[in-house]
C-alpha positions as CSV (number, residue, x, y, z in Angstrom):
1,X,23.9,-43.7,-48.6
2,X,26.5,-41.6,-47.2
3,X,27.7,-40.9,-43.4
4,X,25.9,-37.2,-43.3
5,X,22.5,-38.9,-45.0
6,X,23.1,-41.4,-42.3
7,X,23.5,-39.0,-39.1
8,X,20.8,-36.2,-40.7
9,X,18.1,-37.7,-38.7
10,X,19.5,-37.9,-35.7
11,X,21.4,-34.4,-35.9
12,X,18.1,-32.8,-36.6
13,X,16.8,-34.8,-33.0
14,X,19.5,-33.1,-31.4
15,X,18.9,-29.6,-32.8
16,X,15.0,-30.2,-32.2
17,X,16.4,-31.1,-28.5
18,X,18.7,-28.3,-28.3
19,X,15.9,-26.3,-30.0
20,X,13.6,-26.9,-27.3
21,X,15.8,-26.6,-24.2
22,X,17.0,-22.9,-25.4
23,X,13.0,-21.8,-25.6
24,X,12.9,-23.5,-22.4
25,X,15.7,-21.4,-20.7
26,X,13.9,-18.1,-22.4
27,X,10.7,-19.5,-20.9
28,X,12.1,-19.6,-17.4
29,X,13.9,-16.4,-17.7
30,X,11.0,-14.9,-19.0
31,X,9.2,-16.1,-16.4
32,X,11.7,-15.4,-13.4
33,X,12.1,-11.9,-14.6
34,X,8.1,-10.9,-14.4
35,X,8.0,-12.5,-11.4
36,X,10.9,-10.7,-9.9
37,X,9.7,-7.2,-11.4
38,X,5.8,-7.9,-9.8
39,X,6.9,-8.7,-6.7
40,X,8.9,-5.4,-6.2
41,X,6.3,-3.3,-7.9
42,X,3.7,-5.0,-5.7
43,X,5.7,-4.7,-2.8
44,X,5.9,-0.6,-3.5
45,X,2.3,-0.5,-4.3
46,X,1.5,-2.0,-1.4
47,X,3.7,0.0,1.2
48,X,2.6,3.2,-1.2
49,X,-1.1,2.6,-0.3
50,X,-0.3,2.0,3.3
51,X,1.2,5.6,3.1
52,X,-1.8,6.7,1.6
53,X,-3.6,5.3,4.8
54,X,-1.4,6.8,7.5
55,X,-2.4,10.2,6.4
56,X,-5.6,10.4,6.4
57,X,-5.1,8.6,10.2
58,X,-3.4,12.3,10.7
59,X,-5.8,14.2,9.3
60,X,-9.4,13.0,10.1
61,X,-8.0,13.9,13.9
62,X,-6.6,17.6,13.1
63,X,-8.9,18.7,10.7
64,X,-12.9,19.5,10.6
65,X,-14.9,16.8,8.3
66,X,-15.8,19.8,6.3
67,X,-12.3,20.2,5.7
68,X,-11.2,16.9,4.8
69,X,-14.1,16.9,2.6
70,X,-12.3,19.5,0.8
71,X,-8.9,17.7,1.0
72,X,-10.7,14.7,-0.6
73,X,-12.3,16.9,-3.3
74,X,-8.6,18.4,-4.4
75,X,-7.4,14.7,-5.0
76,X,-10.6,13.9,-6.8
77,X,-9.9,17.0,-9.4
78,X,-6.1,15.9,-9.5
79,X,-7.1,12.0,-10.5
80,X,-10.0,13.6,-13.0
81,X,-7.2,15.8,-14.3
82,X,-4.9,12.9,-14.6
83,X,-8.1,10.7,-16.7
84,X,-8.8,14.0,-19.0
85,X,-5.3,15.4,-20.3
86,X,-2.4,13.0,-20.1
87,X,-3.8,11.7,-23.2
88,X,-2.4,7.9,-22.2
89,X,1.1,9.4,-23.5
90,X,2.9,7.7,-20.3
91,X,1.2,4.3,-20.9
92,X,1.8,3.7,-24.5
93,X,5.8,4.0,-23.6
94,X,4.8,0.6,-22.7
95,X,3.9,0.1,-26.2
96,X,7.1,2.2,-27.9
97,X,10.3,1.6,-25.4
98,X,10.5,-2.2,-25.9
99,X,9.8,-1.7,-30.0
100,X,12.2,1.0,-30.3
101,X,15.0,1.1,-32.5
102,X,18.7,2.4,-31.1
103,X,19.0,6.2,-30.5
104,X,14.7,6.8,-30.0
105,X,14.5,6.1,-26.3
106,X,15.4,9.2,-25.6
107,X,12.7,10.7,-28.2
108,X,10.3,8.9,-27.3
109,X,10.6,10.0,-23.5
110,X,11.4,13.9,-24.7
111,X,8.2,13.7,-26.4
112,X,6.1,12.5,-23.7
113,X,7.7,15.0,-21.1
114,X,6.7,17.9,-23.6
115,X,3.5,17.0,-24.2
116,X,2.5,16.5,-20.4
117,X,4.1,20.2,-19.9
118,X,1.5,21.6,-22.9
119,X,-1.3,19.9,-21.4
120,X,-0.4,20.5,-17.6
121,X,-1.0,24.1,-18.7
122,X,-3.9,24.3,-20.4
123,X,-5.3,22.0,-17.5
124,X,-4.5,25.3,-15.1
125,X,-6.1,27.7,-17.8
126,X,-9.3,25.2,-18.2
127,X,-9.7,24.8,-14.5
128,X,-10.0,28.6,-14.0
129,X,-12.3,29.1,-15.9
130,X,-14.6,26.0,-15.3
131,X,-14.3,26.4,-10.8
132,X,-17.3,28.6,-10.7
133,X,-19.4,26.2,-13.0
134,X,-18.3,23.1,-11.5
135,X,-20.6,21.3,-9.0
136,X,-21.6,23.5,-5.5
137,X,-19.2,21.5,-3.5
138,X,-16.3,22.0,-6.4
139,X,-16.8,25.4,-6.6
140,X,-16.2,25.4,-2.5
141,X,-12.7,25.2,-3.1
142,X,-12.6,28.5,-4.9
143,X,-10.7,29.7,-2.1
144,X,-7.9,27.8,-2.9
145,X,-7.4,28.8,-6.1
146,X,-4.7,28.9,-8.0
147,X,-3.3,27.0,-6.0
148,X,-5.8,23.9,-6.5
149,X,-5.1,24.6,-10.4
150,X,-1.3,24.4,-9.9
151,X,-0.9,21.5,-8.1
152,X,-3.1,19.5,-10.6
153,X,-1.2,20.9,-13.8
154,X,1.9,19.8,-11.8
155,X,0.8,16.6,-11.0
156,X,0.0,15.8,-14.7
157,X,3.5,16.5,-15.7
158,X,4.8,14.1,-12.6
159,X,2.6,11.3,-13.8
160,X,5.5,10.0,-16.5
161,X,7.5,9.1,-13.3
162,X,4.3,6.2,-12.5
163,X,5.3,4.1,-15.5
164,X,8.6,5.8,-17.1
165,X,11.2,3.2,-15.4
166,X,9.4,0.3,-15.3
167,X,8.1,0.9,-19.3
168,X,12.1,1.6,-19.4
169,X,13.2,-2.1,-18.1
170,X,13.9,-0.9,-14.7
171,X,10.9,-1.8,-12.5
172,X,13.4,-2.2,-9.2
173,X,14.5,1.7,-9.7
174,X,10.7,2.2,-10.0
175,X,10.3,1.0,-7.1
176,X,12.8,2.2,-5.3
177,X,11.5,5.6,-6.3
178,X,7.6,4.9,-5.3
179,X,8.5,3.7,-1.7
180,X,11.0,6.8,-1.2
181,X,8.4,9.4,-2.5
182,X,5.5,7.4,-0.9
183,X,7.7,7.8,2.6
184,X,8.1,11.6,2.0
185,X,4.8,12.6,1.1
186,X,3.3,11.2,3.8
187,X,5.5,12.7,6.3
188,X,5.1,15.8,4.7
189,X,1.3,15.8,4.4
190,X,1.1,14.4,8.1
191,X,3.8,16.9,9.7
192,X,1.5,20.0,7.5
193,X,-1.4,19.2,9.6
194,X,-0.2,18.8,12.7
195,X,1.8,22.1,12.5
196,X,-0.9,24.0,11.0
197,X,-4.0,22.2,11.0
198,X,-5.2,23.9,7.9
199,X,-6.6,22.7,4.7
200,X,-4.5,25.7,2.8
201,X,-0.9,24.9,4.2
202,X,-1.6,21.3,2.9
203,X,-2.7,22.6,-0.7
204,X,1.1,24.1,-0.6
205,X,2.8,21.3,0.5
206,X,1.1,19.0,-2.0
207,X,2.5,21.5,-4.8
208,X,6.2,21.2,-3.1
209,X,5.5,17.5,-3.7
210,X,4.4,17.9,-7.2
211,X,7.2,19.5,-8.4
212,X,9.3,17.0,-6.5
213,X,8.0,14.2,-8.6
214,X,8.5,16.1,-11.7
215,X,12.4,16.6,-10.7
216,X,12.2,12.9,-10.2
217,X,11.3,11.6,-13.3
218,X,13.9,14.7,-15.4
219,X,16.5,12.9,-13.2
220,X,15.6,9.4,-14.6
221,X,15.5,10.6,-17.7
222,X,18.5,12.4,-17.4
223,X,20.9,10.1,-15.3
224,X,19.6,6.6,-15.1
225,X,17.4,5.6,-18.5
226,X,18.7,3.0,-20.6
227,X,19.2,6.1,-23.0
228,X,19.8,9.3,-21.4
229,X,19.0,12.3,-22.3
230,X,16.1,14.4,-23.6
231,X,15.3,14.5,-27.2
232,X,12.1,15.4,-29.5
233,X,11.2,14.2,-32.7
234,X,7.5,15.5,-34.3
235,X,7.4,12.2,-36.4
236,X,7.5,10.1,-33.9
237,X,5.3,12.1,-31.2
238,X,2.7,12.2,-34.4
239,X,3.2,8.5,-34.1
240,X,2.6,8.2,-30.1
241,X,-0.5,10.3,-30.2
242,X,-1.7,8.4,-33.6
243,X,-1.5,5.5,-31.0
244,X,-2.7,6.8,-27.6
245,X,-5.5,8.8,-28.2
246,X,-8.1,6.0,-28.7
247,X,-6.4,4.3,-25.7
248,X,-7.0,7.8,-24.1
249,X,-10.4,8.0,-24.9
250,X,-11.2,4.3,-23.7
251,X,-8.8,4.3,-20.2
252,X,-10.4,7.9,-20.0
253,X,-14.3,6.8,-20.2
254,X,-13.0,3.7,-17.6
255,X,-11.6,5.7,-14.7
256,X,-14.1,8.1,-15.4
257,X,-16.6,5.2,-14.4
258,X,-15.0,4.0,-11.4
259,X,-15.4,8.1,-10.3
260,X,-18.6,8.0,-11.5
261,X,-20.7,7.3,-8.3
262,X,-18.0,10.1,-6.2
263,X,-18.9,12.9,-9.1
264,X,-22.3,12.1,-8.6
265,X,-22.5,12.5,-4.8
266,X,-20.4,15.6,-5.4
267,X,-23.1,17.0,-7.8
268,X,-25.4,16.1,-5.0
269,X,-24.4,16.4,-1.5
270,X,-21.7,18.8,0.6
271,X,-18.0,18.0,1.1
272,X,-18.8,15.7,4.3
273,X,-21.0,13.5,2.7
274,X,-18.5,13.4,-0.2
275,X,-15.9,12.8,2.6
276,X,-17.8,9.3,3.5
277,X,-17.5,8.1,-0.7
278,X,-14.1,8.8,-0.6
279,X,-13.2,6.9,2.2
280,X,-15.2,4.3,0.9
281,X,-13.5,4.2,-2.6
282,X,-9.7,3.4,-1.3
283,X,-10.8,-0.3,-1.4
284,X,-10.3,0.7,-5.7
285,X,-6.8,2.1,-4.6
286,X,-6.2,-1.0,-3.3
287,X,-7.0,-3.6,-6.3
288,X,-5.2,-1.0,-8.5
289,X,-2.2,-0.7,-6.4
290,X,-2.6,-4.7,-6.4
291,X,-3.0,-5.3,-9.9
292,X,-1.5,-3.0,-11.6
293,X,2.5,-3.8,-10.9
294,X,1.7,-7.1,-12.4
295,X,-0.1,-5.6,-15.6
296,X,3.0,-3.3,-15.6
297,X,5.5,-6.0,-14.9
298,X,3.7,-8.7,-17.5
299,X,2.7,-5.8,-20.4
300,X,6.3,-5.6,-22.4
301,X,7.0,-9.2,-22.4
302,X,2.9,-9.7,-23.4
303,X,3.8,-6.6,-26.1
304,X,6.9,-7.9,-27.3
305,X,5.5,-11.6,-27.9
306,X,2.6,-10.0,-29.3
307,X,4.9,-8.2,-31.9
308,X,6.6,-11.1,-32.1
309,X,3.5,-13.5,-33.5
310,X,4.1,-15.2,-30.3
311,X,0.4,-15.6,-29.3
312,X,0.9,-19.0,-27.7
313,X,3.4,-17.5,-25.2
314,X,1.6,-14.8,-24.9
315,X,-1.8,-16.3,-23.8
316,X,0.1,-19.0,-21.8
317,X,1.5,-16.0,-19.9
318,X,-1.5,-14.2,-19.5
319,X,-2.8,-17.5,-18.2
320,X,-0.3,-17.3,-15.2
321,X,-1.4,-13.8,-13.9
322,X,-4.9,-14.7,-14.2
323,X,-4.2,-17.2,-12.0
324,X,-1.7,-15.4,-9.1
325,X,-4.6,-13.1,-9.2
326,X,-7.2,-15.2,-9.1
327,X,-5.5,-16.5,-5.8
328,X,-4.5,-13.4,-4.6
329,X,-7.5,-10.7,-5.0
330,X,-10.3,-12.0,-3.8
331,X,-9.1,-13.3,-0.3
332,X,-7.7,-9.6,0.5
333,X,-11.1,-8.0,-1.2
334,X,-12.7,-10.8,1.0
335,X,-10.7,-9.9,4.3
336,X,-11.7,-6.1,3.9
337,X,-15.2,-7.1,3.5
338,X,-15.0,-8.7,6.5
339,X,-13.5,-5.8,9.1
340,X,-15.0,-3.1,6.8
341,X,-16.7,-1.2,10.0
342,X,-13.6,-1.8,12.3
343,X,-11.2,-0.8,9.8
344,X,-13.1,2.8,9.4
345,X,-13.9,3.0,12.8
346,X,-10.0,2.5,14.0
347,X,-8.7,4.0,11.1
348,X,-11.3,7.4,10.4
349,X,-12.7,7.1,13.6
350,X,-16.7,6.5,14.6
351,X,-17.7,10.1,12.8
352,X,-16.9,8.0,9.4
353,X,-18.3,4.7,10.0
354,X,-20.9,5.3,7.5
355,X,-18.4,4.7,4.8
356,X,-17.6,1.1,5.8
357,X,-20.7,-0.9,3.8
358,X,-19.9,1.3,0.8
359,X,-16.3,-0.2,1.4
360,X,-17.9,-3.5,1.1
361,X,-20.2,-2.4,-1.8
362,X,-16.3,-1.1,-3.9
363,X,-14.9,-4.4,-2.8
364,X,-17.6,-7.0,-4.6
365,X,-16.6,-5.4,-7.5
366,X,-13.0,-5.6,-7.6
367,X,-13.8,-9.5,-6.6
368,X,-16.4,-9.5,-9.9
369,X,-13.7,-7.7,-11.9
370,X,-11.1,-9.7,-10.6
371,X,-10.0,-11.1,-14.8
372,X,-9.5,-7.3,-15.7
373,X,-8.5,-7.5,-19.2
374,X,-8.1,-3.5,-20.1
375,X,-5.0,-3.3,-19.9
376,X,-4.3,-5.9,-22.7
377,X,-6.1,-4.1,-25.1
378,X,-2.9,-1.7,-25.1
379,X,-0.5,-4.2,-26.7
380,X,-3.7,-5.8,-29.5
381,X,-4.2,-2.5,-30.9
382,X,-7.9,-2.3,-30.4
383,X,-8.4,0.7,-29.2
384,X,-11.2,2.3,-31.2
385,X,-13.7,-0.9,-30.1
386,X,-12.1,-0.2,-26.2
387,X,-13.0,3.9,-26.8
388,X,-16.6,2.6,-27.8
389,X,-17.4,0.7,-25.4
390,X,-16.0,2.1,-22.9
391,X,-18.0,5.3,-23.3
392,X,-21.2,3.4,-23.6
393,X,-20.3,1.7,-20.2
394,X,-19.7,5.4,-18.8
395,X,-23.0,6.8,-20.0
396,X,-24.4,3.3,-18.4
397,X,-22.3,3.9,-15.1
398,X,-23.6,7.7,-14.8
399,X,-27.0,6.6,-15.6
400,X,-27.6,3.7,-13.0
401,X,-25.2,5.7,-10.4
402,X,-28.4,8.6,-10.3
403,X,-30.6,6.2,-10.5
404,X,-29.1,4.4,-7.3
405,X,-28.9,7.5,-5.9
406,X,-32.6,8.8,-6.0
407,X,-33.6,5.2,-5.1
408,X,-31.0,3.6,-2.1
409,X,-28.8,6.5,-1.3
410,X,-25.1,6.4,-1.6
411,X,-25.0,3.0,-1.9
412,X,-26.5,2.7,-4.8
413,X,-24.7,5.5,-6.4
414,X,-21.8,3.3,-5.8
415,X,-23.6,0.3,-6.7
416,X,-24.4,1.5,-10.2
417,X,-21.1,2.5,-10.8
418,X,-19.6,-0.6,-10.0
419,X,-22.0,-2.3,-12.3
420,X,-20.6,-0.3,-15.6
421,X,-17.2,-1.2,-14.4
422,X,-17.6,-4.9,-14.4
423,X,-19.5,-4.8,-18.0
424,X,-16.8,-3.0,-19.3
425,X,-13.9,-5.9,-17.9
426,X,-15.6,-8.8,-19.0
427,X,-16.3,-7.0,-22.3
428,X,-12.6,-6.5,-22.5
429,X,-11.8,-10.3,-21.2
430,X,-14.0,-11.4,-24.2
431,X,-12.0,-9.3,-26.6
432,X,-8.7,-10.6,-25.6
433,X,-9.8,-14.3,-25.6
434,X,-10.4,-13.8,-29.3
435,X,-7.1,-11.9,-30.4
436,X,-5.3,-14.9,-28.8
437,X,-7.3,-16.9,-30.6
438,X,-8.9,-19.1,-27.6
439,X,-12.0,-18.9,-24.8
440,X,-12.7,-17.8,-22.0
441,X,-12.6,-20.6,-20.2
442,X,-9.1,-21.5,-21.5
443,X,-7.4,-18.4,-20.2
444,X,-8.5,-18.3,-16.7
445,X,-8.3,-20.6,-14.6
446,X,-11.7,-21.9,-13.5
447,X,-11.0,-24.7,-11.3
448,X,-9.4,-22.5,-9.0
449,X,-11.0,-19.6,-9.1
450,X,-14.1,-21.5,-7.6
451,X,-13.0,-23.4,-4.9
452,X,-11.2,-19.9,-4.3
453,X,-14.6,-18.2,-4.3
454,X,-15.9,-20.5,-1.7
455,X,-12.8,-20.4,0.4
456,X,-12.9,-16.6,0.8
457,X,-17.2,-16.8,1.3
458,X,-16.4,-18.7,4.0
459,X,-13.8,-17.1,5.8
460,X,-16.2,-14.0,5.6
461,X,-19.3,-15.8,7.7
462,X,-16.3,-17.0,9.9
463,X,-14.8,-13.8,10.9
464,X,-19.1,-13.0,11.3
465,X,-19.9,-15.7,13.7
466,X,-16.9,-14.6,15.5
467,X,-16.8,-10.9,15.7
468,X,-21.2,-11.3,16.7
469,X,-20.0,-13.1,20.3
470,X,-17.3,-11.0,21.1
471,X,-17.7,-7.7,23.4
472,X,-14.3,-6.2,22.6
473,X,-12.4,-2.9,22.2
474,X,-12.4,-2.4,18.1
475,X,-8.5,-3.3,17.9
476,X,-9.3,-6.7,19.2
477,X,-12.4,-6.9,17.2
478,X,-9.9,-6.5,14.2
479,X,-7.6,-8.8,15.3
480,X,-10.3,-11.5,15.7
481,X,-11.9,-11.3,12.6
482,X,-8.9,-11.3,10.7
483,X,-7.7,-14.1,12.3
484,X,-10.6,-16.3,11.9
485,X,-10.4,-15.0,8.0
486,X,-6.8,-16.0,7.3
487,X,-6.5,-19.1,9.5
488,X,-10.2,-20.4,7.4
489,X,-8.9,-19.1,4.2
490,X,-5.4,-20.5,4.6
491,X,-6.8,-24.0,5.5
492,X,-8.9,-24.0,3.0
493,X,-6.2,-23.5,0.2
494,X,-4.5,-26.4,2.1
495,X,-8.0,-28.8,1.7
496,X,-8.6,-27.7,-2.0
497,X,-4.7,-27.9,-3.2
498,X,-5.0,-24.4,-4.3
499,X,-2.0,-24.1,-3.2
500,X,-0.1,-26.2,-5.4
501,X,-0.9,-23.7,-8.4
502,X,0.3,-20.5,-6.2
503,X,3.1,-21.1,-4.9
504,X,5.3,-22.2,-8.2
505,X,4.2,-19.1,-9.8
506,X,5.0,-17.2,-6.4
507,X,8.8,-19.0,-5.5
508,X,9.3,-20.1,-9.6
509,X,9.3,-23.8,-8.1
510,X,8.7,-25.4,-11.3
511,X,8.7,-23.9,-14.6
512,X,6.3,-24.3,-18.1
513,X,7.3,-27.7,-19.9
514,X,7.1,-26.8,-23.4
């Protein structure tokens, strides 16, 4: 035998060995790197939607509720504009930047941008000629017009800056860029009503800040992408659409249902009862704003090991954000069930209290949906079975939202709305268990999630008991319950170990053995 038949066996131990510790370094990089980009996109989301709070603070107190009824009803036709016509073009660069070959980046943006300009104008021409025919309180804002048209063609176009540098690689620029604008709209929108107190100077600054977004995302594209510049390329933009419309048609027919129960009390009531739903429905703001910066943080490394043939690391990734989430979302749901009233009260004032147990009512089902797997469909290609669905979940939302409706009020309008939405999650859960080729119960993590579930159940009767003996001012009430919450849910992390699992996904403490 010679001396290199003699040594193969244990060369090939060390390669195995050497084999093994480079996947591990990937691994942890990997790993580091989503966890880096979450946390700032969280971070943003989360100081974005505390923005989004401090305005209305402003304008509940310097406009009539008739008003912000109709300030409410603008933002709902912008976000129904923004489900409709973007056509999931922005998303699928999710899909396209990380797969794309040297010299498209640029394409592939200039494609989107063009696209969103095309259908930001037919939005205005479509809008114009539907306002009369839309629902009674709709049709209120005729008024406004074009102005209400404008701002939600514009707004279209601005939405590519949402996922452009984060799709791009560069979630801290994203960032960077949500907390800046967050911090200028809302001293824009606050200093508008207090100047003018008028529904109509507010419409124009919200096109000002529009446009301002747009500029935004031209500079990124321009100055700071990974490749700048602007180009087009009908091939390819055949290609993106050839992808994204049966995404659109399946994200479309899910935000859709989420508005489902706030179109119906528009079709229904006047602006001020609308005024109450909308309040109500910022605890969805919330989960998304939660949420969604780690779906945008984990979706190219899920869609690159996914293109890859990588579906062990991607559903051992996809176990790790079930679980931060798991750990995460339902003890925040579970604190704003808890000081619903107080938070409306303090926040919208007593005129709006009515909107705090359909706060409560929106919050159970971002607890129920708390394993959202839609997103994932994006990087398995299934989006015909997601469009299908998803529309039968829609028709089931609408249906069971009237139904609610004649029967309990607004809250069940919002009740059967929430319904459709957590058929269509677990539906999509299912689906991605089966691409990755495991169950259910393998990809989230059960053990936690139920001694999590009794933890944050608990801390809610807490903060009850608490906030029932104490005759107090409605700050202090706030302060109590919250702190009977956190200091019951926090122990109880500490009694069940939950803990253990969080926080090495939270400080990268320990990393995957593989």
């Amino acid at each position: 035998m010679t001396r290199a038949e003699q040594t193969a066996p244990l060369r090939r131990k060390y390669e195995s060995l050497l084999g093994r510790a480079a996947y591990r370094r990937r691994a942890r990089g990997m790993g580091s790197g989503i966890r880096r980009k979450a946390g700032f996109l969280a971070a943003a989301g989360l100081l974005e939607y505390a923005m989004q709070l401090a305005v209305p603070v402003i304008l509940v107190r310097h406009l009539t509720k008739q008003e912000f009824g109709d300030y409410r009803l603008m933002w709902l036709l912008a976000q129904a504009g923004l489900i409709l016509f973007p056509l999931f073009l922005p998303q699928s660069l999710f899909y396209f930047l990380p797969r794309a070959a040297p010299g498209t980046r640029r394409k592939l943006v200039g494609n989107t941008f063009a696209t969103l300009f095309a259908i930001g104008a037919l939005s205005n021409l479509l809008l114009l000629g539907l306002m009369p025919v839309l629902p009674s309180s709709i049709g209120g804002l005729q008024p406004y017009s074009p102005l209400v048209q404008i701002f939600v063609g514009i707004w279209i176009l601005a939405s590519i800056l949402d996922v452009l540098p984060t799709a791009d690689g560069k979630a801290q620029w994203g960032a960077c860029v949500t907390i800046g604008f967050a911090i200028v709209r809302t001293a824009a929108l606050g200093g508008a009503a207090v100047a003018s107190g008028d529904v109509g100077w507010i419409l124009v600054v919200m096109c000002g800040l529009a446009m301002l977004k747009v500029g935004l995302a031209v500079f990124y594209a321009l100055f700071a992408a990974q490749e700048r510049g602007l180009g087009f390329d009908g091939q390819l933009a055949r290609a993106q659409l050839k992808y994204s419309l049966p995404f659109a048609m399946a994200d479309g027919f899910f935000a859709l249902r989420g508005q489902a129960s706030q179109w119906v009390v528009a079709a229904n009531f006047s602006s001020s009862a609308f005024a109450l739903i909308s309040i109500a429905s910022t605890a969805m703001l919330l989960g998304t704003l939660t949420r969604q910066p780690l779906g945008n943080a984990l979706l190219p490394n899920f869609s690159s090991l996914v293109g890859d043939g990588n579906v062990d690391g991607a559903r051992k990734l996809v176990s790790k954000a079930y679980l931060l989430l798991a750990c995460t979302l339902p003890p925040l749901f579970g604190l704003l069930i808890a000081t619903a009233d107080d938070l409306v009260e303090l926040i919208y004032t007593r005129e709006y209290l009515g909107a705090a147990p359909l706060m409560q009512i929106y919050s159970l089902g971002q607890i129920a949906t708390v394993f959202g797997a839609g997103q994932l469909l994006w990087a398995l290609g299934l989006g015909r079975q997601a469009a299908t669905i998803s529309a039968i979940s829609l028709l089931l939302s609408v249906a069971l939202s009237i139904l609610g409706l004649q029967s309990f009020g607004l809250a069940g309008a919002v009740a059967g709305s929430i319904t459709g939405l957590v058929l269509w999650e677990w539906w999509a859960l299912i689906k991605v268990a089966k691409a990755l080729r495991t169950s259910i119960a393998k990809l989230i993590p059960m053990d936690q999630t139920w001694k999590v579930a009794f933890v944050v159940a608990l801390g809610v009767l807490v903060a009850h008991i608490v906030s029932s003996e104490l005759d107090a001012s409605v700050f202090l009430r706030l302060v109590a319950k919250s702190s009977a919450f956190m200091t019951t849910v926090l122990l109880g992390f500490v009694l069940t170990k939950v803990h253990h699992s969080v926080l090495p996904l939270l400080f990268g403490a320990s990393e995957e053995r593989v």
